[in-house]
Every structure is written in structure tokens, then in C-alpha cells.
N, C-alpha and C positions, 0 to 999 in steps of 0.2 A: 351594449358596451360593458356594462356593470355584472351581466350573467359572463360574458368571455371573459375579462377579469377575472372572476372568481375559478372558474373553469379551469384555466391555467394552471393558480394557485394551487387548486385541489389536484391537478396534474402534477404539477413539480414535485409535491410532499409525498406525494403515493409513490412517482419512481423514489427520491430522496430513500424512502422507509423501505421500498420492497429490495433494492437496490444495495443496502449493506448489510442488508438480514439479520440483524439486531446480533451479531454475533460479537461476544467479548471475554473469549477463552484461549489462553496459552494453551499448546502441547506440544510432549517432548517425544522425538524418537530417535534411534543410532542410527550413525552411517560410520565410515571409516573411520577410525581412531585419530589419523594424522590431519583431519582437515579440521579448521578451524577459521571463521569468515563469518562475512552476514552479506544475505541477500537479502536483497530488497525488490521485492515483488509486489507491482500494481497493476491488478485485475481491473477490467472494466467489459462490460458490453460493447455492442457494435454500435447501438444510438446510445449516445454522452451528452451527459448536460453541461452547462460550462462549467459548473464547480466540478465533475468528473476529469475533467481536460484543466483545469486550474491545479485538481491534486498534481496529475502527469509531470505537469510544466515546474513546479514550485519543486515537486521532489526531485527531477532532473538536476533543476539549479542550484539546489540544498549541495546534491553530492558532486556537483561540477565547483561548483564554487569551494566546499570545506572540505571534499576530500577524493579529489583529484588524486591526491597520491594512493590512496589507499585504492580508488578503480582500478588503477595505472595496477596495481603489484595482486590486485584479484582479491584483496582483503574484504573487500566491498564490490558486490554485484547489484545489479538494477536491471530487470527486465519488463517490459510490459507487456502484459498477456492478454487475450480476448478472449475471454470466457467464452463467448460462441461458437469459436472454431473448435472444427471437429481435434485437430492436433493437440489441441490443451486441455482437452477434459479432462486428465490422468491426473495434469498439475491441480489445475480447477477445484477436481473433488479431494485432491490431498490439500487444501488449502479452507476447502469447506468454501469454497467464491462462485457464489452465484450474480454475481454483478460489480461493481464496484468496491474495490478492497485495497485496502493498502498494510500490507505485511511484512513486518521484519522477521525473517528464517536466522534466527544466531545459531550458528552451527559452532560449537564448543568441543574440538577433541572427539568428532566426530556425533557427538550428540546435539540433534537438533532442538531448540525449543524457538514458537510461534509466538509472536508478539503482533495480534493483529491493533492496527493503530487506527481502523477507518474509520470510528466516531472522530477521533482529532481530526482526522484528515478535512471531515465532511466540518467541523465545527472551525475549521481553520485554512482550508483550502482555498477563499477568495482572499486572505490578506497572506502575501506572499512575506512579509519580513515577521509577521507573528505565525507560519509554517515553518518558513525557513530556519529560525530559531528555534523552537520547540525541537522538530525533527532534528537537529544538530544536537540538541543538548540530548535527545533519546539514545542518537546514534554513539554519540561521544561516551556515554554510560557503559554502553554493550561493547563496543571498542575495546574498552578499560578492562573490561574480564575476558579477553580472549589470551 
């Protein structure tokens, strides 16, 4: 019982680590002059652990709940992507996501800059009112300079 215990553990932390690939870099590139927005992009795999599927649900209710209007007018986008489908490698590897990610794209006047957020996600993913806040106060900053 004490070896499967541990077994687990050592399972969960290895996907946890391989999972958001220790990546913690903004970058910027152009697109169209006139658009100005932010997407919000959560990658994950086809097997998800619960905190994987806790990010999903918590960031859904974040922008359902603070900023429904901004969905509503495209100010704000949200997709969820599956890294392992063959359709989304093009996003995937423009995202640098090999597993589990959660990324703000602020797109400013057509220049994009990456704000990947998935240590918070992963360090805040199981309590939905300390996500849902953080990520509101992220999103509400980038908001502010569009």
C-alpha cells in the first residue's frame, strides 16, 4: 500500500513538471495594425489531471463571471486547445505548449506579446476564488493598455 502511495506521487509530480515545461518567457510579434484584444489560450493534453481540468473550469468562470461583456464584443477570446491533435500543432508550437499551458496573447495594435501564466495556474488551479482573482486582476491590468 505504502509502495502504490508513493508510486502515484512520484507519477503526479513528473506529469505536473513534464507537463508545463518549466517555460517562463514573454514574446512579442505583429499582426494587423487595427486589432487590439487578448486571447486567452489553454493548452492541455488528451490525459489531464484534475488540477489540468480545474485550470480549464476556473479560467472559463474567471471570464464568464468578470467579463462577459468583453467575450460578448471579442475583446476577449478563450479557446481550449489539445496539444495532441494533429490540427493544433501550428498553434501548439507557436505557443511553445507541449502539455498543459495557460496563456494570455495581448494583442496591442496588432502587436502580439505572450504572457504565459501556467506556473500560477498550476500554483492556483485547485482554489477557484484565489485563481479567479489573481487572473481577474492579470486580465484587468492588460485590459487597461489596450
Amino acid at each position: 500500500m505504502n509502495k502504490t502511495i508513493k508510486f502515484f506521487t512520484v507519477l503526479a509530480i513528473g506529469l505536473i513538471l513534464t507537463s508545463c515545461n518549466g517555460q517562463d518567457k514573454n514574446s512579442t510579434t505583429s499582426l494587423d495594425k487595427s486589432v487590439s484584444k487578448i486571447e486567452v489560450l489553454d493548452f492541455h493534453s488528451t490525459h489531464r489531471c484534475m488540477t489540468c481540468n480545474a485550470i480549464e473550469a476556473n479560467t472559463k468562470y474567471t471570464l464568464d463571471t468578470y467579463f462577459a461583456k468583453e467575450l460578448k464584443e471579442d475583446k476577449i477570446t478563450f479557446q481550449v486547445i489539445n496539444v495532441d491533435e494533429k490540427e493544433n500543432e501550428k498553434i501548439a508550437e507557436k505557443f511553445e505548449a507541449s502539455g498543459t499551458s495557460l496563456i494570455l496573447n495581448v494583442i496591442k495594435y496588432g502587436k502580439e506579446t505572450q504572457i504565459n501564466l501556467t506556473d500560477f495556474a498550476f500554483m492556483n488551479g485547485n482554489d477557484q476564488d484565489e485563481f479567479s482573482k489573481k487572473l481577474k486582476t492579470k486580465i484587468d491590468m492588460e485590459l487597461k493598455t489596450l
